[in-house]
C-alpha positions as CSV (number, residue, x, y, z in Angstrom):
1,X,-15.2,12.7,15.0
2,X,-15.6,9.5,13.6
3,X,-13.6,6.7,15.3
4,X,-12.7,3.6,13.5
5,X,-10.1,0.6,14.6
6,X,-7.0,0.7,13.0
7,X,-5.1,-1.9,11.5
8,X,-1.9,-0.4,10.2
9,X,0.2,-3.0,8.8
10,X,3.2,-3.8,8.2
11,X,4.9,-1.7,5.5
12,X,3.3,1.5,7.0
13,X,6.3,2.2,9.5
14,X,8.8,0.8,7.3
15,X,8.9,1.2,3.4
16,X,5.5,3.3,3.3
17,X,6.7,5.6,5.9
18,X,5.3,8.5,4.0
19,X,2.2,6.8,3.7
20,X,2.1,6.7,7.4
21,X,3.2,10.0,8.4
22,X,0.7,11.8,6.2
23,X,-2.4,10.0,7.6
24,X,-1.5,10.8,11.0
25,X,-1.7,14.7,10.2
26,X,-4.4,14.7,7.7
27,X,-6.5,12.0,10.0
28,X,-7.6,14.4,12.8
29,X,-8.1,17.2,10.0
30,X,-11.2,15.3,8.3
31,X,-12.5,13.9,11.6
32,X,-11.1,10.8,11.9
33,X,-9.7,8.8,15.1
34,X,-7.9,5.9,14.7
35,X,-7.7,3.3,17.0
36,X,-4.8,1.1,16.8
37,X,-5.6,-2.8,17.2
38,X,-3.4,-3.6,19.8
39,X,-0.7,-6.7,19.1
40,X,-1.7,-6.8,15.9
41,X,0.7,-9.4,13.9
42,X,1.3,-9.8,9.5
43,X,-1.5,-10.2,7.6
44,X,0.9,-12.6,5.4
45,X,0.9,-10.1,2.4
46,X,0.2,-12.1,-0.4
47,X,2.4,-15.6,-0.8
48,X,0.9,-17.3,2.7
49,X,-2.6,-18.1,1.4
50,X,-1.1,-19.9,-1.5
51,X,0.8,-22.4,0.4
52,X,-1.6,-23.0,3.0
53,X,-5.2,-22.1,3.9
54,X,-6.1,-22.9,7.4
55,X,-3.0,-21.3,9.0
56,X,-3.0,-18.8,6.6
57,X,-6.4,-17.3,7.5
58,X,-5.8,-18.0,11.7
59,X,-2.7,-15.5,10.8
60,X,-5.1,-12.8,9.3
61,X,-8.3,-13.5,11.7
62,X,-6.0,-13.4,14.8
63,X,-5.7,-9.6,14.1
64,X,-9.5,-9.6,13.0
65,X,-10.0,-11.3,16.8
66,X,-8.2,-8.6,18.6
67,X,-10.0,-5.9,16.9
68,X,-13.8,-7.4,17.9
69,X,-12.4,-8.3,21.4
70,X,-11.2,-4.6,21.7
71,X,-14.2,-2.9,19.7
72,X,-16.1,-1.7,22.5
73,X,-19.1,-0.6,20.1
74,X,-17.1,0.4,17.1
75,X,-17.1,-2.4,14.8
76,X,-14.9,-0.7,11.6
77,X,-11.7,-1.4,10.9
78,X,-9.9,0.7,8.1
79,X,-6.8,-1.2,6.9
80,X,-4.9,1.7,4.5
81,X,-2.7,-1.1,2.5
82,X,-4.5,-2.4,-0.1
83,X,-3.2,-6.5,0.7
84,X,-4.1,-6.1,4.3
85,X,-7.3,-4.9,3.1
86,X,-7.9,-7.7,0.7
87,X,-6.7,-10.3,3.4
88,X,-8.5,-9.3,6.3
89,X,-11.9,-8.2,4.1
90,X,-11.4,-11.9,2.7
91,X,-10.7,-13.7,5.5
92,X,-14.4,-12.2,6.9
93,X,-16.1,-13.5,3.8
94,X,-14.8,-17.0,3.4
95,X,-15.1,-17.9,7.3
96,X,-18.6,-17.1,6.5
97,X,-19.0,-18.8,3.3
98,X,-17.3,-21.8,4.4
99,X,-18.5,-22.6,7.7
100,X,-16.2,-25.9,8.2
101,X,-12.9,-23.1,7.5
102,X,-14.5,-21.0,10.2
103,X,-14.8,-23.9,12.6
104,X,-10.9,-24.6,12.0
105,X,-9.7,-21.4,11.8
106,X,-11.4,-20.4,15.8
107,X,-10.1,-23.8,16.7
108,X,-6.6,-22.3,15.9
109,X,-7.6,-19.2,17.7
110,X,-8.5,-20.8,20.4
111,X,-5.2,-22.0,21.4
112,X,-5.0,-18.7,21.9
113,X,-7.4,-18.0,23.7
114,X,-9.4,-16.1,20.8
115,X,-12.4,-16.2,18.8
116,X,-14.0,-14.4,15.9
117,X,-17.4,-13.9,14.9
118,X,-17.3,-13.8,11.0
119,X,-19.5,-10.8,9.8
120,X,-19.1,-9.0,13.5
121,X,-16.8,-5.7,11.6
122,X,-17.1,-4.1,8.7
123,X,-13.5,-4.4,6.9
124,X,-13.0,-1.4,4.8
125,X,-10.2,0.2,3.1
126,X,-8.7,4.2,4.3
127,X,-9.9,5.7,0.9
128,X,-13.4,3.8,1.5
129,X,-13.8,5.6,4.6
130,X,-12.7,9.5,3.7
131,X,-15.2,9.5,1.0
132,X,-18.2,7.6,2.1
133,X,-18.1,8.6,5.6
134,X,-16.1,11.7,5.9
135,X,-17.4,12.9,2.8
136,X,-15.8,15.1,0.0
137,X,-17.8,18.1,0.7
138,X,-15.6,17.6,4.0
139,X,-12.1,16.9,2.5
140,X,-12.8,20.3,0.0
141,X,-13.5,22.9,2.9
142,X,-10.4,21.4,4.3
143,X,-8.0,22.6,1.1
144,X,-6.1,26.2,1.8
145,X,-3.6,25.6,-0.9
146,X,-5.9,24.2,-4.1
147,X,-2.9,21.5,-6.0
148,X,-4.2,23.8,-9.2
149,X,-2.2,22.8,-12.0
150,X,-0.8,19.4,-10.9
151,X,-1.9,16.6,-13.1
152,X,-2.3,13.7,-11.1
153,X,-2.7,9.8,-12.5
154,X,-4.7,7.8,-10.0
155,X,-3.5,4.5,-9.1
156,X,-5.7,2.3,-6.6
157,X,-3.4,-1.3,-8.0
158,X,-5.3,-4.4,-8.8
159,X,-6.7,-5.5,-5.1
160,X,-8.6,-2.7,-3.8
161,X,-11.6,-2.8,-6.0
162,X,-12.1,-6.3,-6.7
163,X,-13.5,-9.2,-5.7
164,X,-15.2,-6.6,-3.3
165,X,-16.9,-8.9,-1.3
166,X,-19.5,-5.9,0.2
167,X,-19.5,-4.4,-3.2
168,X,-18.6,-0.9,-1.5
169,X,-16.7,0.8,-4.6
170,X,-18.5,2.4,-7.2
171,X,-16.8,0.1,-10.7
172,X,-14.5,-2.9,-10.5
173,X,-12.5,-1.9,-13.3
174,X,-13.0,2.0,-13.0
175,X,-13.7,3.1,-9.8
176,X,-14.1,6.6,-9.5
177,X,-13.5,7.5,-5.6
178,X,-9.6,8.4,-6.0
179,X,-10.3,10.9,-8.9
180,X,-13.2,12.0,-7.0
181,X,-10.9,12.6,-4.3
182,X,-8.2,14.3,-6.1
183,X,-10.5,16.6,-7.6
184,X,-11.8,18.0,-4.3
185,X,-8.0,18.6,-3.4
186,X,-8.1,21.1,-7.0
187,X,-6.2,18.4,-9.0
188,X,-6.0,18.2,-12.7
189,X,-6.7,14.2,-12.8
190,X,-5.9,12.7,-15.6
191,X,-8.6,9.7,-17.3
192,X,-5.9,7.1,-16.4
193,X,-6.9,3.5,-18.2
194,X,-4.3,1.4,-16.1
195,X,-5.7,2.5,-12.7
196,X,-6.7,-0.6,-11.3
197,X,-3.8,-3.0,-13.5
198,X,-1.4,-5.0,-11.2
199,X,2.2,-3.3,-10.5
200,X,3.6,-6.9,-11.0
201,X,3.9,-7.5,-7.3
202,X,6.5,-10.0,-5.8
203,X,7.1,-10.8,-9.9
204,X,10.0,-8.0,-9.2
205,X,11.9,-11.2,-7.1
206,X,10.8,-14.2,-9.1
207,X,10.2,-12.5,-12.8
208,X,12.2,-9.7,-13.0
209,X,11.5,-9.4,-16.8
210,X,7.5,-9.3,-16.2
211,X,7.8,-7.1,-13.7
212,X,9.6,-4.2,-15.9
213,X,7.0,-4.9,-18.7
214,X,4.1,-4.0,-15.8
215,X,6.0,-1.5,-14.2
216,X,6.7,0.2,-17.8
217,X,3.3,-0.5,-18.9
218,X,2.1,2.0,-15.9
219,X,4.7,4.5,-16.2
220,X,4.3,5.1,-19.8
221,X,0.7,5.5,-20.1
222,X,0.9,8.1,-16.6
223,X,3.5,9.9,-18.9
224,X,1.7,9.9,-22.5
225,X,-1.3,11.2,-20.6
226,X,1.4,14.1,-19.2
227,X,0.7,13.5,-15.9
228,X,3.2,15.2,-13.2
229,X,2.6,12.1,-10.6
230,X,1.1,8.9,-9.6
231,X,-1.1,8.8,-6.9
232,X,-1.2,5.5,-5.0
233,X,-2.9,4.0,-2.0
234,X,-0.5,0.6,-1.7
235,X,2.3,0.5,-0.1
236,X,3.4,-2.6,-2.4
237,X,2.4,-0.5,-5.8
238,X,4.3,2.5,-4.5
239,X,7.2,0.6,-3.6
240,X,7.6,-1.5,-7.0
241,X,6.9,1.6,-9.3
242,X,9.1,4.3,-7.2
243,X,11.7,1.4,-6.8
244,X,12.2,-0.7,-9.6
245,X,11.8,2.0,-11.8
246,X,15.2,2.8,-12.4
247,X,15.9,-1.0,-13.5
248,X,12.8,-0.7,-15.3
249,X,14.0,2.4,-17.3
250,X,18.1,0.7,-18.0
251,X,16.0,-2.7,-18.8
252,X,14.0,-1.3,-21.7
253,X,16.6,1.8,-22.4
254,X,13.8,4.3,-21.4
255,X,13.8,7.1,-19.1
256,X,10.9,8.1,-17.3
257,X,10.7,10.0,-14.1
258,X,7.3,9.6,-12.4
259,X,7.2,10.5,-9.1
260,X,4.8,7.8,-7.1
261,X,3.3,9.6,-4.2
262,X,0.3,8.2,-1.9
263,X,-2.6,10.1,-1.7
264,X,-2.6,11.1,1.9
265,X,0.7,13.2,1.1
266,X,-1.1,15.0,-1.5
267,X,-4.2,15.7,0.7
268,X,-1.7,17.3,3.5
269,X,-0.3,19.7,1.1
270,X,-3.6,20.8,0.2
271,X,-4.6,20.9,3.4
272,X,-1.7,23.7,3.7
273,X,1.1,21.1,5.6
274,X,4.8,21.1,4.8
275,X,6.3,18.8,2.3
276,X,8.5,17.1,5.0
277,X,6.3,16.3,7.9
278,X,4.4,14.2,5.0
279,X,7.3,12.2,4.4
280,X,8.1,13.9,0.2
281,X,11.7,13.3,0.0
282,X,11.5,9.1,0.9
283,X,10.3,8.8,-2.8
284,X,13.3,7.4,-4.6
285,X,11.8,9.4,-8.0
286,X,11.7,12.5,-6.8
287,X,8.7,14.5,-6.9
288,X,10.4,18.2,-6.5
289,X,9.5,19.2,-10.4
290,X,5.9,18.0,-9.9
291,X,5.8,19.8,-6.7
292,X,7.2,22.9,-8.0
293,X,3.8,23.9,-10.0
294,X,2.1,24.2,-7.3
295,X,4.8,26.2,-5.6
296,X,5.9,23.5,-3.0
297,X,9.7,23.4,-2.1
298,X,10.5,19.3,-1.9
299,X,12.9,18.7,0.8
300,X,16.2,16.7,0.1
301,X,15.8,12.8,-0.5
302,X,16.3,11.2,3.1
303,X,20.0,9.6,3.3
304,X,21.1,7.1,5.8
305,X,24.5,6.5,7.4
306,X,26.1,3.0,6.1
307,X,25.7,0.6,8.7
308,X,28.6,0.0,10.5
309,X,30.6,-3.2,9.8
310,X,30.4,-5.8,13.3
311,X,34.1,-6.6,14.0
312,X,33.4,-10.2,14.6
313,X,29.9,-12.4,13.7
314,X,28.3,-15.1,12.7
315,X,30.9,-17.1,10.1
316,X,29.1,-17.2,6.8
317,X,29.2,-19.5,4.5
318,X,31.4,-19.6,1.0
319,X,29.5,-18.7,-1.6
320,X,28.2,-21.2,-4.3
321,X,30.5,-22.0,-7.3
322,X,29.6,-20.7,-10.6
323,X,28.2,-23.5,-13.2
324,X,31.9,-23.2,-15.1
325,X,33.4,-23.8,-11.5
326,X,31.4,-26.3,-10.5
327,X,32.2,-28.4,-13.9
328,X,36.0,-27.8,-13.0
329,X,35.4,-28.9,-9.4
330,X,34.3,-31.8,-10.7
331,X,36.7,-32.7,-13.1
332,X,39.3,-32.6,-10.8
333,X,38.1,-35.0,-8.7
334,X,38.0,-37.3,-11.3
């Protein structure tokens, strides 16, 4: 069994849930034995190294810190979101590259009583790993239920095959490892052009209208090329094109309905797992028609309770006026 240290993230116990649950019952299947770095802290997703680079790369080597102080001769660590990837694989390269950011970020460490070593792990991604070490010989004599029928789009997002620093995937703009992946499951994968475009990340808060053009961009080409699903590997790509697709669809007066399911989810049901324990049913585009070719019963979409209302709290403040009010406010003062 191959053992590897694990850097989970932060999305992987919250809004990639399924993404979470599924690794941990296909993991021991395919011989692998994760590791969890221990006080692991935020990467800082994808804003932080935009506003400032020194603290922003102590944040993302602290974590790569604890995993070579707790390595004890395993020196991999397999991040499965795609922006922790990027940021910790990154955050390697450039304290190598740029010695003088190395020196500042261990003198930030330090405080802490840490150092790291650039080039001392290997950084590498969850889908890396299943089909360069585990192999797909491997994953195939693993399927008891063949997902025969299913036509699958595969979606790796923007930031898992490039810059590639350790140039570890096999095409920037086409990489071929998810299909490859899929097809040992007994997919029908479709040739999907958009597989490594951007989901419009954060745009959904601060461009709203760019983000539905990206988002529609991916859905509609999944849907001309009749596929049944997206596969993804981020949790940020899953998120934006299982959640905002319903604004997507009233923004441009469309109505598309592609489930967006990670990859590990579909490996469990080949691997002959229920639907539940691998978290189907947290999509919010729900996957029960795509599931029902292969004759897979989708449990019910989770619900939560409303939270209840605190009797007393924190005072809030008013709200803002309104432009209209604001010009009124004014004018009466006057």
């Amino acid at each position: 069994m191959g053992k590897y240290l694990y850097y989970p993230g932060c999305s992987m116990e919250s809004s990639a849930r399924a993404y979470h649950d599924s690794l941990l019952k296909v993991a021991p299947v395919i011989g692998i034995d994760l590791e969890e770095i221990e006080d692991w802290n935020c990467c800082g997703a994808t804003e932080y190294l935009g506003i400032s680079l020194t603290p922003a790369y102590s944040l993302i080597s602290r974590n790569l810190a604890l995993a070579s102080k707790q390595a004890n001769g395993n020196h991999t660590v397999v991040a499965p979101c795609s922006a922790c990837y990027l940021n910790l694989a990154k955050a390697d390269y450039y304290m190598r590259e740029q010695p003088k950011l190395g020196e500042m970020v261990n003198e930030a460490l330090a405080v802490g009583g840490l150092h790291y070593e650039p080039g001392s792990l290997d950084v590498r991604h969850l889908l890396d790993v299943i089909v360069y070490d585990i192999g797909l010989d491997t994953v195939k004599s693993k399927v008891t239920r063949p997902l025969t029928g299913l036509r699958v789009a595969p979606y790796l997002g923007c930031m898992v095959p490039r810059p590639d620093y350790e140039k570890r995937w096999s095409d920037h703009e086409h990489p071929v490892e998810l299909d490859q992946l899929l097809k040992a499951l007994g997919a029908e994968v479709i040739d999907f052009p958009l597989k490594t475009h951007c989901c419009g990340g954060h745009m959904t808060q601060i461009g709203p209208d760019t983000a539905f053009e990206l988002i529609r961009r991916l859905v509609s080409s999944a849907d001309n090329y009749h596929a049944d699903l997206m596969a993804a590997l981020c949790p940020m790509c899953q998120m934006n094109v299982d959640a905002y697709q319903g604004e997507m669809n009233h923004h441009f007066g469309t109505s598309y309905h592609m489930p967006i399911i990670f990859f590990t989810q579909l490996m469990g049901l080949a691997f002959g797992m229920e639907a539940k324990e691998l978290g189907f049913g947290m999509e919010l585009v729900s996957a029960k028609k795509a599931l029902e070719k292969i004759g897979v019963e989708t449990p019910a979409p989770e619900t939560k309770p409303a939270r209840p209302k605190k009797a007393a709290g924190l005072p809030m403040p008013k709200p803002l006026p309104l432009r209209h009010q604001a010009a009124e406010i004014d004018e009466e003062k006057k």
